[in-house]
C-alpha positions as CSV (number, residue, x, y, z in Angstrom):
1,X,0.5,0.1,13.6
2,X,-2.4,-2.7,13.1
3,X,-4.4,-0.2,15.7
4,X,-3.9,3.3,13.7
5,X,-5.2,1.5,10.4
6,X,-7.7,0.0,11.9
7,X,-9.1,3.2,13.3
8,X,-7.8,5.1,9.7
9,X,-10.4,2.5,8.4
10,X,-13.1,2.9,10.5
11,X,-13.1,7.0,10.3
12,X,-13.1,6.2,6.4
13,X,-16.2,4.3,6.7
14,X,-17.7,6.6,8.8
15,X,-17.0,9.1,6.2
16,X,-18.4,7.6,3.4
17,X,-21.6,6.3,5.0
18,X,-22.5,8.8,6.8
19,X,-23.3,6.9,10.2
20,X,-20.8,5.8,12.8
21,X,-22.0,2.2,13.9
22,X,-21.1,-1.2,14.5
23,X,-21.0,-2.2,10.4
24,X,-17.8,-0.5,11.0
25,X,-16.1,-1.3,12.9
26,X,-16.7,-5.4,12.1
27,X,-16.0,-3.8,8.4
28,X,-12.7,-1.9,9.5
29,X,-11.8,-4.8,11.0
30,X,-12.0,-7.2,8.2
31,X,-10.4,-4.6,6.0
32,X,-7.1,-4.1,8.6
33,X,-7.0,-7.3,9.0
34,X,-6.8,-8.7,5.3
35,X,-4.4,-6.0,4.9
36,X,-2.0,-7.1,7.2
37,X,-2.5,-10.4,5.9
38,X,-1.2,-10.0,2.9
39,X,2.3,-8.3,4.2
C-alpha cells in the first residue's frame, strides 16, 4: 500500500515536471509519507 502510492506519487511528479530525478523521489516521499500520517 505505502509502496504503490509512493510510486503513484513519484510518476505524478514526473509527469508534471517533466524530468525524472531525485527531487522526486525525496518529494514523493514526503508526500506518502504525510499522507499516511495523517490516517
Amino acid at each position: 500500500m505505502f509502496t504503490a502510492a509512493f510510486y503513484n506519487i513519484q510518476n505524478l511528479l514526473a509527469e508534471k515536471r517533466g524530468v525524472h530525478d531525485v527531487f522526486n523521489v525525496v518529494g514523493a516521499g514526503s508526500a506518502t509519507a504525510s499522507a499516511f500520517g495523517l490516517i
